[in-house]
C-alpha positions in Angstrom: 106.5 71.6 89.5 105.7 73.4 92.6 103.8 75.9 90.9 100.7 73.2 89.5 100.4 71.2 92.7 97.8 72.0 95.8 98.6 73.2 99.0 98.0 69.1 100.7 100.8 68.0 97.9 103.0 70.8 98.5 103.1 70.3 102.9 103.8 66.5 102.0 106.1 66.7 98.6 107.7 70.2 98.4 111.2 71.2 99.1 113.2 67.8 99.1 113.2 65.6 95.9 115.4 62.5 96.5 117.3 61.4 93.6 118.3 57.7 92.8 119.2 56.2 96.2 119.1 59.2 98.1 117.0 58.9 101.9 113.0 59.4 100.6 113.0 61.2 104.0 114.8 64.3 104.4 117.8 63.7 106.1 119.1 66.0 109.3 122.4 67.8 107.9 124.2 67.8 111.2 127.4 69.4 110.1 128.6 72.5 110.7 130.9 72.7 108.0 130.9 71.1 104.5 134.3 70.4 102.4 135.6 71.6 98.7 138.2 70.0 96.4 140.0 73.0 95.8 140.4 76.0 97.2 139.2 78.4 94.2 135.9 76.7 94.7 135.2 77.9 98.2 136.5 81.0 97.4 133.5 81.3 94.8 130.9 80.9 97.2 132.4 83.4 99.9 132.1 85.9 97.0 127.9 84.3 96.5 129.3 83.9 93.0 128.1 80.2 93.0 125.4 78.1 95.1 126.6 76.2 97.5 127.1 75.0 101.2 130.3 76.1 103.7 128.8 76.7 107.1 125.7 76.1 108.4 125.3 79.7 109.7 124.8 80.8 106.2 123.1 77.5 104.5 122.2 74.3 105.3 120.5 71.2 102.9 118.2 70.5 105.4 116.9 74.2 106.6 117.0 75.2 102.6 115.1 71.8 101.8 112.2 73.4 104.8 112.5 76.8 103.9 111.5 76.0 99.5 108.8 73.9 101.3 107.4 77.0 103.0 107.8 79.9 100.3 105.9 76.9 97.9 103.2 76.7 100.4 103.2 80.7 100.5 104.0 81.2 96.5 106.7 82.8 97.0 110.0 82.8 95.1 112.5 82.1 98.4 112.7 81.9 102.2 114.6 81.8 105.0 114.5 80.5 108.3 115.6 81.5 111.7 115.8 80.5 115.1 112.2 82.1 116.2 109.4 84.2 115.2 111.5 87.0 116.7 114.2 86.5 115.3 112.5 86.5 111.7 110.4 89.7 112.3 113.4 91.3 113.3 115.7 90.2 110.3 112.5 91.7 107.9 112.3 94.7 109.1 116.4 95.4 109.6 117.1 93.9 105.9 116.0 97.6 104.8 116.1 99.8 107.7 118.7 101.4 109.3 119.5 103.8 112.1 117.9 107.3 111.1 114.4 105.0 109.1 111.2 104.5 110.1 108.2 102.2 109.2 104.8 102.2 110.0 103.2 99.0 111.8 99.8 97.9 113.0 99.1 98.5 116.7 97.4 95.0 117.3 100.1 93.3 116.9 101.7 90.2 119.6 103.2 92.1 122.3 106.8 90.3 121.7 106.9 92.4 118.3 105.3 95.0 119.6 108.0 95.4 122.3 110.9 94.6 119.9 109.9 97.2 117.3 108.7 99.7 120.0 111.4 99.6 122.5 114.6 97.5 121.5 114.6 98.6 117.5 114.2 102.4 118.7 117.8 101.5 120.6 118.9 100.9 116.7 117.7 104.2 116.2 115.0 102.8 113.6 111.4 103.9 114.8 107.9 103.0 114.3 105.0 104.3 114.4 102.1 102.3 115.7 98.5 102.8 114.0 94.7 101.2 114.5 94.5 99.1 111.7 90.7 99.8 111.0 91.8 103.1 111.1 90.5 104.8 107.8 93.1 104.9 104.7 94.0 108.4 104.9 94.5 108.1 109.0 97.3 105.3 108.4 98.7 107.3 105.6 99.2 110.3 107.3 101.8 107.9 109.7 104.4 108.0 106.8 107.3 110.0 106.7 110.1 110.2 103.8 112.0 108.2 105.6 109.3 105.3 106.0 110.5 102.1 105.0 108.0 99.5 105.3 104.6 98.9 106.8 103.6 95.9 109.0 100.8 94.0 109.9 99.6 90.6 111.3 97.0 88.8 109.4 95.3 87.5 112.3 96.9 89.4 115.5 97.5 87.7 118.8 96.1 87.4 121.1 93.1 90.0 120.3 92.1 87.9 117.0 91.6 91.3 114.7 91.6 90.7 111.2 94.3 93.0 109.0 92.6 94.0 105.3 95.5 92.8 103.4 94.6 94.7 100.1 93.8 97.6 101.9 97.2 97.6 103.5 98.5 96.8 100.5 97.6 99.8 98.9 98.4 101.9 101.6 102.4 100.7 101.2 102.4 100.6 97.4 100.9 104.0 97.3 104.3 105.4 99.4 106.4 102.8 97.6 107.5 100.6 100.3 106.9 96.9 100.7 104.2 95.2 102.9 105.2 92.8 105.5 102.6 90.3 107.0 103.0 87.9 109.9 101.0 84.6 108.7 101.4 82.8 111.9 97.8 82.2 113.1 96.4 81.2 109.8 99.3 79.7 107.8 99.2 79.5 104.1 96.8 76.8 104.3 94.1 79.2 105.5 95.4 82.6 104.0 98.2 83.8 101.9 98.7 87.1 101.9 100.4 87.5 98.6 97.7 87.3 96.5 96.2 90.3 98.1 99.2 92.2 97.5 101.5 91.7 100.7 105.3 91.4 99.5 107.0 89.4 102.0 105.5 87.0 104.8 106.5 86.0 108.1 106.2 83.2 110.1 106.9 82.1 113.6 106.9 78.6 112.7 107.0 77.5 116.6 103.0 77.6 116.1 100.5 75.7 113.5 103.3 75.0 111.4 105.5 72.9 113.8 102.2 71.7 115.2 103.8 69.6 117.8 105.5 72.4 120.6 108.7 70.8 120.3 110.8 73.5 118.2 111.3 77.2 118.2 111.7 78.9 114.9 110.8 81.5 112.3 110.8 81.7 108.4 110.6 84.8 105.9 109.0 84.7 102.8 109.8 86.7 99.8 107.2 86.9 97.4 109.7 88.6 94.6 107.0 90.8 93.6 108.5 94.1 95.3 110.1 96.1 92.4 113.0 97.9 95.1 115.0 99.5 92.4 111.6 101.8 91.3 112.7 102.9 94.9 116.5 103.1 95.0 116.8 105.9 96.9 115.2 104.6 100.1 116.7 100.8 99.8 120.5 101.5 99.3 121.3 98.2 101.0 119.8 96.3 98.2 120.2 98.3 95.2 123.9 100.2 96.0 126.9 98.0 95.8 128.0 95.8 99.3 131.4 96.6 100.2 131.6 93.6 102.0 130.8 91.6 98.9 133.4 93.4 96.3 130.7 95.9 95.6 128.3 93.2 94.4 124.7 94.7 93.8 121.8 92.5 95.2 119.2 93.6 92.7 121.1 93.5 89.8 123.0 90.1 90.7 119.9 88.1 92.5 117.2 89.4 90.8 113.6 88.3 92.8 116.3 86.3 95.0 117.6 90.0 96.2 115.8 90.6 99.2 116.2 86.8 100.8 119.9 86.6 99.5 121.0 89.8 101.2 119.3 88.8 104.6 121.2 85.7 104.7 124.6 87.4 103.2 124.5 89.7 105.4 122.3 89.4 108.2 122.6 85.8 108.7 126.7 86.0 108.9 126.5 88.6 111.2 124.0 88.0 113.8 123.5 84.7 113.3 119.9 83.4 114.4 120.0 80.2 112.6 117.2 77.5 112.9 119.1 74.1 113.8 119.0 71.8 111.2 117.4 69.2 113.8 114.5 72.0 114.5 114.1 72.3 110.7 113.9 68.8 110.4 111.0 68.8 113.2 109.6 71.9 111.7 109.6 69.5 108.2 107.3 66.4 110.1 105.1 69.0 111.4 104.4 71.0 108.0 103.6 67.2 106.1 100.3 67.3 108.2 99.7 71.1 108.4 96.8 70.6 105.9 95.1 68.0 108.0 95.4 70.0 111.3 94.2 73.2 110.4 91.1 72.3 109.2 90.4 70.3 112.9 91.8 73.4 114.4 89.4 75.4 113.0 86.4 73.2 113.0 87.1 72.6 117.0 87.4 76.4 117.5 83.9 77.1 115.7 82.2 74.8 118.2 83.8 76.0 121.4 83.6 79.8 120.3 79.8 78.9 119.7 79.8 77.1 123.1 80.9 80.0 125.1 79.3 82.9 123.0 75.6 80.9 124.3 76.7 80.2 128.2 75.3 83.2 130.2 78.5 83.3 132.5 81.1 84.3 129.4 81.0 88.4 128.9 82.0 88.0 125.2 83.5 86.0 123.0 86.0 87.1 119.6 86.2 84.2 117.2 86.1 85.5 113.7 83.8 82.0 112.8 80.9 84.0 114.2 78.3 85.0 112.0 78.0 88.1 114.5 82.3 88.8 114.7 83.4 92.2 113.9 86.2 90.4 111.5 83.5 88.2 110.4 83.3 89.6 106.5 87.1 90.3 106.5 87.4 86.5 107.5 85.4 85.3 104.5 86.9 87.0 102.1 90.6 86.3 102.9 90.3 83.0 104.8 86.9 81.6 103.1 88.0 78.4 104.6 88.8 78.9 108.3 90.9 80.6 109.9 92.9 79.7 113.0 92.3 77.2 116.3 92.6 80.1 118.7 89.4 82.1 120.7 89.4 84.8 123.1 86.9 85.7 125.5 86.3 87.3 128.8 84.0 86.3 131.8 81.7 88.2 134.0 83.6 88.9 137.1 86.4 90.1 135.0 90.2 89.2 135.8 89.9 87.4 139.6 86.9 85.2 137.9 89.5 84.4 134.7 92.6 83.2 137.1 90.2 81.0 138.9 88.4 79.4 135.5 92.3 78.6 134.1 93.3 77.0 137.3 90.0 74.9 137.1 90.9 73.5 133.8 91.8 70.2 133.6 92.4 68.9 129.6 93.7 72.5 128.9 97.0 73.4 130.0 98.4 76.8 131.6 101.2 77.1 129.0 103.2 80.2 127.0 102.3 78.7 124.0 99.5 78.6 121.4 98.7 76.7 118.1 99.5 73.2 119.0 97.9 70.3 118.6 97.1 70.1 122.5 94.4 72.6 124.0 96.0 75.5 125.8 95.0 78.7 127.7 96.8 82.0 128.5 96.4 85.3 130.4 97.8 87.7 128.3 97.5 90.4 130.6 99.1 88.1 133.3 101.6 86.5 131.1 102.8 87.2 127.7 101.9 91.0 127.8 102.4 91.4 131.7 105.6 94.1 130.6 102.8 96.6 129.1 100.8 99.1 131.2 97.2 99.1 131.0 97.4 101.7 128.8 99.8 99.9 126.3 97.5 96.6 127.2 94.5 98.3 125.5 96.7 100.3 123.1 97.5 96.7 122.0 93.6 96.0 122.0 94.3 93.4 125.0 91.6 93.5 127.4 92.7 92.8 131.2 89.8 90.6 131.0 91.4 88.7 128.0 91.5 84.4 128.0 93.3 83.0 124.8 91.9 80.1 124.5 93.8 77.9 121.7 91.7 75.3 120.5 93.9 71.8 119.8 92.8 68.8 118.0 91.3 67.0 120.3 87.9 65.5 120.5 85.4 69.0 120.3 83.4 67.4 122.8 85.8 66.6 125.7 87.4 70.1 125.1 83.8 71.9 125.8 82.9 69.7 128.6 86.6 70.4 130.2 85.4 74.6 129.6 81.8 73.8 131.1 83.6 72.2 134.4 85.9 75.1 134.9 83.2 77.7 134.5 80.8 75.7 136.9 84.0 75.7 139.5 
């Protein structure tokens, strides 16, 4: 069924199909455990020999209901969800790589990842190497080693708004046989997805557009079951040699498309354990039945203040892909044709003293560590989220001291830009 409907259908209908009698609404599973008849039957699903639920670490009906929702809304063939963004970036990257690999990741990325994969991953002993990701085909190609295990990328990166060329990435990883993993976040599936440009698994920090509402942190992976890993055996022995801890069960040969999702939850899931509550799914759920109508508003909001502030002689410069004159602008038309997230950055003349004072002057947009709500918000990247970088990690990053992340709710357009004009006339 999935397959036929659109996107609008799929955030409403997708991943929970009531049967006679049963809640129309999803129902909150609040149970940590879940009981068998015998004891032969548990057994089976300890040995993932049978579908099923035992303990909420591993599976839950209401995070599975949310999680077929997402990978329909993505096309993919399964997905997971965690307890954050960072959590799920972390779980995609370590479901292949071990101490002694390496991958290959985009530079621009959110400086949470970028610290994770740069600082606390290396602790792992699993390192990565950083590159521009306008950098030419042959620069970012020259970053792989034989121990390279993946290559990563942001669609739209935050806070500096780049726009990642999915098929050009994508050829880059095919072309050294290793998978392509791309955080969706700031456009979500109903503006981009990255799949059918060749990425092979997607991830999601589903705290932003998705939830919509700021009132749950979470994460999701994606996979799209289009990475062929045993053509690679030799660099992904954790999927394609046999799991000890499973009776030497092979995840390829018993899951199929389902291998790479079934192993992070077998595995990765039982042991660390960064589940999404089945209450935050259940939030995440009310928030992806309107992600359709919001992202459009988001976007359509965004346009006007990004064309607001590129024209008003006090702004230095504005990044908003929407602009006819944006570096990103053809990238953005040919991947997100429709629009592409709520957020804009700029700076102002005067530089960071002159950017403190405009923030404190707003009064409709909040000072908040958050972005993609419905509810106009403004950062300081440099101040804030990113204050643990140096300067030169800060424009390593492409994040300008100067930097203002403006995200762009769904208010009225008007209100939002007369709130801007007053702070910048303060």
């Amino acid at each position: 069924m999935a397959k036929q409907l659109k996107p609008e259908t799929l955030c409403v209908q997708a991943g929970w199909t009531p049967k006679k009698g049963e809640p129309r609404v999803l129902p909150i599973y609040q149970s940590t455990t879940f009981k068998y008849e015998t004891s032969e039957q548990m057994a089976r699903l300890f040995d993932l020999e049978e579908n099923g639920y035992f303990y909420t670490r591993l599976q839950n009906p209401t995070n599975d209901a949310v999680a077929a929702k997402i990978a329909a809304l993505e096309g993919g063939v399964a997905a997971m969800l965690t307890s954050s963004g960072q959590s799920a970036n972390f779980y995609a990257i370590f479901n292949i790589c071990q101490a002694g690999d390496h991958f290959v990741c985009s530079s621009t990325i959110y400086g949470g990842t970028f610290n994770l994969f740069g600082v606390t991953m290396k602790k792992l002993g699993i390192e990565v190497t950083f590159v521009n990701p306008d950098a030419p085909e042959e620069e970012i190609s020259a970053a792989f080693r034989p121990n390279t295990k993946a290559l990563f990328g942001e669609t739209i990166s935050n806070p500096t708004l780049e726009v990642l060329d999915i098929e050009k990435f994508a050829r880059i990883a095919h072309s050294h046989g290793v998978p392509l993993i791309v955080d969706n976040t700031f456009p979500t599936p109903i503006n981009c997805r990255p799949f059918e440009w060749g990425a092979d698994i997607v991830v999601h920090s589903t705290t932003k557009y998705m939830d919509g509402h700021a009132t749950s942190v979470g994460g999701a992976i994606v996979d799209s079951g289009n990475f062929n890993w045993d053509a690679y055996a030799d660099k992904f022995p954790g999927l394609c040699t046999p799991d000890e801890s499973y009776h030497g069960l092979t995840y390829t040969k018993a899951f199929g498309k389902m291998a790479y999702i079934t192993k992070a939850t077998a595995q990765l899931m039982r042991d660390l354990g960064s589940i999404q509550s089945p209450q935050n799914a259940f939030l995440l759920n009310i928030g992806l039945e309107t992600l359709h109508l919001r992202m459009p508003q988001h976007c359509k909001n965004a346009q006007a203040v990004a064309e607001y502030l590129s024209k008003n002689d006090k702004v230095a410069w504005v990044n908003y892909c929407g602009l006819p004159g944006d570096k990103y602008h053809e990238l953005a038309q040919k991947y997100m044709p429709n629009g592409s997230c709520g957020v804009v950055t700029f700076g102002l003349k005067g530089g960071r003293e002159v950017a403190i004072k405009f923030m404190d002057s707003l009064k409709l947009a909040a000072i908040v560590t958050h972005v993609a709500d419905a509810r106009t918000c403004v950062l300081h990247p440099a101040s804030h989220t990113h204050r643990q970088l140096s300067d030169e990690q800060l424009m390593e990053a492409g994040v300008r001291p100067d930097l203002i992340r403006f995200s762009v709710g769904i208010e009225n357009a008007d209100d939002i830009i007369a709130d801007i004009e007053q702070a910048l006339n303060a």
